[in-house]
C-alpha positions in Angstrom: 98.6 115.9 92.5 101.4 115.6 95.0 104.9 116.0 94.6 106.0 112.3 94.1 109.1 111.8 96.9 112.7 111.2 95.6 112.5 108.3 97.7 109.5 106.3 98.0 109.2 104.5 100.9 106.1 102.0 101.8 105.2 100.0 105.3 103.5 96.1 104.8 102.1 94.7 107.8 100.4 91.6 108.3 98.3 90.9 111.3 97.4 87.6 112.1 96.3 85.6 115.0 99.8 84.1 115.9 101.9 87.0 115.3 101.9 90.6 113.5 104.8 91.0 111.0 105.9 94.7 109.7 108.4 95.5 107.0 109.4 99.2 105.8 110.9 99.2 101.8 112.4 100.9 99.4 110.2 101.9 95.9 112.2 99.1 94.4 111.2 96.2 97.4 114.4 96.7 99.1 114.2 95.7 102.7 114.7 98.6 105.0 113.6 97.5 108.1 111.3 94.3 109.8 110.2 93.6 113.3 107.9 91.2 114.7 105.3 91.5 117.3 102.6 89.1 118.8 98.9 88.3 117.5 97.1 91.6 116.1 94.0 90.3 115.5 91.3 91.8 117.1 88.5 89.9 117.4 90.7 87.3 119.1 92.7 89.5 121.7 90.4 92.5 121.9 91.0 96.2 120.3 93.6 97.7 122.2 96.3 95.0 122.6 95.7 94.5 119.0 96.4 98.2 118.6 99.5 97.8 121.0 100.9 94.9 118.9 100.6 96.8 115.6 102.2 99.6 117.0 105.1 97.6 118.2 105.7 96.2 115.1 105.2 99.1 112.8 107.6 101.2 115.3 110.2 98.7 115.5 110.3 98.4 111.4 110.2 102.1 110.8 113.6 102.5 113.9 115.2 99.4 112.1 114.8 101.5 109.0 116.0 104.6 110.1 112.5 106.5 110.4 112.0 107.6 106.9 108.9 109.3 105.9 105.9 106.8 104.9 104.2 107.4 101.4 101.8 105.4 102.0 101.2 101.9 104.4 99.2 98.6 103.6 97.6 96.4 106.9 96.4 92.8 106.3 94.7 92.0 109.0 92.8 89.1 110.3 89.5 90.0 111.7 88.7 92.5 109.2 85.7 91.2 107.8 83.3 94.0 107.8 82.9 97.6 107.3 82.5 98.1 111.1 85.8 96.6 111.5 87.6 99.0 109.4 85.8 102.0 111.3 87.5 100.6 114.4 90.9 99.4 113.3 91.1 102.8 111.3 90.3 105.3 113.8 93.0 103.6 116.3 95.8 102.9 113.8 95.6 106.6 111.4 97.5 108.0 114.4 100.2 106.1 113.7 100.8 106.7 110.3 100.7 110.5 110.1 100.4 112.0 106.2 100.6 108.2 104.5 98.0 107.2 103.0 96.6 104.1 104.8 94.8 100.8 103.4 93.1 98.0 105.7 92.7 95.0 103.7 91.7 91.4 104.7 94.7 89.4 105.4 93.7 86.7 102.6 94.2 90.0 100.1 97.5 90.3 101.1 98.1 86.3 101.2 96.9 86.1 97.8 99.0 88.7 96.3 102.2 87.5 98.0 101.9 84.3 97.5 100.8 84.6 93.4 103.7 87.2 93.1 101.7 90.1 92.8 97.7 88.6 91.1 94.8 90.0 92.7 92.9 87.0 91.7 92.6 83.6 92.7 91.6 81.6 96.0 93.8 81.8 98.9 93.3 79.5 102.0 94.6 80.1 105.2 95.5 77.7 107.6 97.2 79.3 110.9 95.7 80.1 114.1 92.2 80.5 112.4 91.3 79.3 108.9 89.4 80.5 106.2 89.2 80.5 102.3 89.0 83.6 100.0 88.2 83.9 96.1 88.8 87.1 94.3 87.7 87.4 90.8 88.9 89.6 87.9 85.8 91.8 88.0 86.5 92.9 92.2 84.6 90.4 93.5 85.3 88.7 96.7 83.9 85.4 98.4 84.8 83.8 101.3 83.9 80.5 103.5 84.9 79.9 107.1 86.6 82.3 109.3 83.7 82.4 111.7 86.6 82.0 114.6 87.5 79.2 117.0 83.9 79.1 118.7 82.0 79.0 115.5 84.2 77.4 112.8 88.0 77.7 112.2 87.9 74.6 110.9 91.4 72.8 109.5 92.7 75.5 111.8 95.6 75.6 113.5 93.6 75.9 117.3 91.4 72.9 116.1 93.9 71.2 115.1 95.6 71.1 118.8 92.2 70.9 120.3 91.7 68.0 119.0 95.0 66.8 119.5 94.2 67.3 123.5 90.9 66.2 123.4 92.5 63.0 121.8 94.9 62.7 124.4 92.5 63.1 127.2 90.2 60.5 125.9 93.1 57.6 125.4 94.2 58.9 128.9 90.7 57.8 130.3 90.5 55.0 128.3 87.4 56.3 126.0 89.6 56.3 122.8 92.4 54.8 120.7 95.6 55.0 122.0 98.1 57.8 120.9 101.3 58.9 121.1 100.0 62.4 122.4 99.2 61.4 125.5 103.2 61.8 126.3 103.9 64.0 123.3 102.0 67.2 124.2 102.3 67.3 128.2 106.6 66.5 127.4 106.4 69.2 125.2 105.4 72.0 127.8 107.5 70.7 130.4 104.6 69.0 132.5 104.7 64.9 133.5 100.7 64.0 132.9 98.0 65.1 130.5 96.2 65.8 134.4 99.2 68.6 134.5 98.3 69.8 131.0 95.0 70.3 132.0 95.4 72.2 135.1 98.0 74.4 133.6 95.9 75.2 130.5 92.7 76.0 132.9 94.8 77.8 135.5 96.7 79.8 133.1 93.4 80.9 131.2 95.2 79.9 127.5 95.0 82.2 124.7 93.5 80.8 121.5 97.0 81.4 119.9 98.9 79.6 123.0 96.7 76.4 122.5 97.6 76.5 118.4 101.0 76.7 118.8 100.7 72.8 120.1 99.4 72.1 116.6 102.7 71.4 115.1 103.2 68.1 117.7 100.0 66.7 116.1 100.9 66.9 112.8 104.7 65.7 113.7 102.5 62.4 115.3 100.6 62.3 112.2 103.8 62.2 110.2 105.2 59.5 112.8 102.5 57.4 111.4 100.1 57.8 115.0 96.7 56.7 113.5 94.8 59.1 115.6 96.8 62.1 114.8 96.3 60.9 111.5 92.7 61.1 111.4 93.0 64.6 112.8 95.1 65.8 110.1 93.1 64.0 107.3 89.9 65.9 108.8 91.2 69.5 108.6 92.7 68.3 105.2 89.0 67.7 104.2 87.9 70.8 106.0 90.2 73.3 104.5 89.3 71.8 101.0 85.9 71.9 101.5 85.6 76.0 102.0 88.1 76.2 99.0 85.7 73.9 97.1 82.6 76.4 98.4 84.4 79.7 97.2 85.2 77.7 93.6 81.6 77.2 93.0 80.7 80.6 94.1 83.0 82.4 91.8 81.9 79.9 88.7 85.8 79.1 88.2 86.0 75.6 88.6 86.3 75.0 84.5 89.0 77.8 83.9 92.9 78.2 84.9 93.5 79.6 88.3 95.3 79.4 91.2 95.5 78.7 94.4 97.8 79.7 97.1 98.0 77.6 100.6 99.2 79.7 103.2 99.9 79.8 107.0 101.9 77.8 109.5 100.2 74.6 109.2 100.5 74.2 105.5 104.0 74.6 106.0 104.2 72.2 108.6 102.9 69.5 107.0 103.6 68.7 102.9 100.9 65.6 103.9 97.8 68.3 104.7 99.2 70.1 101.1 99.0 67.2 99.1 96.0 66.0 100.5 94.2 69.9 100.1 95.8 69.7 96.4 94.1 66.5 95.2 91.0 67.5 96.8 90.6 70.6 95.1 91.9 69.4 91.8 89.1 67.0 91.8 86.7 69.5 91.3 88.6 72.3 90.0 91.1 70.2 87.4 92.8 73.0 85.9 93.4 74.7 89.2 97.5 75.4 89.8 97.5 74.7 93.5 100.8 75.5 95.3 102.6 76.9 98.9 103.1 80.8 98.4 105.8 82.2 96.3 106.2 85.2 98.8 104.9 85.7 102.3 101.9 88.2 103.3 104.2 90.5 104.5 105.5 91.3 101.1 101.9 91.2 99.5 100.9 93.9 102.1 104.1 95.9 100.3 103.2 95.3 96.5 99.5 96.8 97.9 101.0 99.8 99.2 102.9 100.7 96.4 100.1 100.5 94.6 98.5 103.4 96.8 101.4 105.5 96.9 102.0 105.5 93.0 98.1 106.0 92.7 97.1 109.4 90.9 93.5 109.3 92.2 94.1 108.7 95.9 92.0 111.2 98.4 90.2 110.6 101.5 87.6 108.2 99.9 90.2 106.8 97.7 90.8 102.7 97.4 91.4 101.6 101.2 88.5 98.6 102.2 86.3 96.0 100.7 83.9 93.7 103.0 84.2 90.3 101.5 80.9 88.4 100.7 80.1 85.8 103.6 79.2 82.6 101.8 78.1 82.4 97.9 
């Protein structure tokens, strides 16, 4: 067995589809260090500016920290849904982490344990860039539902949400829609005079996924406003978000017991409307289910995970380090 360090010290990292987010602690969960960097998920912005993002981030926490010597490191990352993946994002990011020993874990695993406060069971649903719904069960199990991306799903997302939000707008410009307040709204917002303007600059400029979701935060503020159409595109990815929770429920047989489940990413906390609205969904079905906003970000879950690997007797080479969720039930 190794020679336990006098001073543990751990890196959490999670990689989303917005931004990546990298802190370096203490054994305790002190706070040595934290940087930010920009969307690490890979499937969305391709392998190696994925891998450039991470390495920003991870470098930048480990300098703000002093550059101590990593027992071990724990990566949540979006995109990691099978074992091919792993193969990938491993072989790239070992490198970079020297002697520590590394785990890649889904992103809802690191979600879910930040924001219950350290369980490793329960349903987490994600609602930032992308969307999706996880369930992990006391006996390792793991389902999901969504998270087939922007093309194929992401629904309740935050990139649907704004797409719809500018498909909205385009049609009230033309006249084949309702009117809505978005039609000013989103072109004022990025410093353009027409919807036309939006358009062209969007096309020209070749917008990222993650560029187009950031204007999901004006739809929901026009849904809060009281804009009827907004509203309709809020209550959809309400319904939407609840219904993959609702899928990984039934899947995991839990809807009759005590659980809980955590709503994280940016457009949860945008909008207490979409929470309330996702919460009395899913307590329809699932009664006893304690559904809340997370008690600690992913970040810190990514932490508690790597902890857990550096205090871990049987590590080795094939040690604990991935698990492909389930797709579907």
């Amino acid at each position: 067995m190794t020679k336990r360090l006098a001073k543990l010290v751990v890196l959490g990292l999670d990689g989303g589809g917005s931004r990546t987010v990298c802190i370096v602690a203490g054994e305790k969960g002190r706070e040595l260090g934290r940087a930010l960097s920009g969307s690490s998920n890979h499937q969305s912005v391709g392998v190696e500016a994925a891998k450039r993002a991470i390495a920003e981030a991870v470098t930048g926490a480990r300098e703000a920290a002093g550059d101590p010597p990593l027992a071990a490191a724990c990566l949540g990352m979006a995109g990691l849904d099978r074992g091919e993946d792993e193969r990938v994002l491993r072989g790239l990011l070992t490198p970079l982490f020297g002697g520590a020993r590394l785990r890649l874990v889904h992103d809802a695993e690191i979600a879910l344990v930040g924001g219950t406060g350290g369980r490793k069971e329960g349903v987490i649903v994600i609602a930032g860039t992308g969307s999706i719904a996880v369930g992990f069960n006391g006996a390792g199990r793991a389902v999901r539902s969504g998270g087939w991306g922007h093309l194929l799903g992401d629904e309740g997302s935050g990139y649907q949400i704004a797409q719809r939000g500018l498909n909205a707008a385009t049609r009230a410009r033309d006249g084949r829609g309702a009117t809505t307040s978005l039609v000013e709204s989103l072109p004022e917002a990025i410093g353009v005079a027409s919807v036309e303007d939006l358009a062209s600059r969007i096309y020209l400029e070749g917008w990222p996924v993650g560029q187009i979701a950031a204007l999901a935060p004006l739809v929901l503020a026009a849904a809060a406003e009281g804009d009827a159409v907004a509203r309709g595109i809020v209550a959809n990815a309400g319904h939407e978000l609840s219904r993959a929770a609702v899928a990984v429920i039934r899947a995991l047989k839990i809807d009759d017991t005590r659980f809980e489940v955590v709503l994280s990413g940016g457009i949860f906390g945008a909008s207490l409307v979409l929470v309330e609205a996702v919460r009395e969904e899913i307590t329809a079905f699932a009664p006893d289910a304690d559904v809340h906003l997370p008690r600690h970000e992913p970040a810190i879950g990514a932490l508690w995970l790597a902890l857990e690997a550096a205090r871990d007797p049987e590590w080795g080479e094939s040690g604990p380090s991935y698990a492909p969720l389930v797709i579907g039930p």
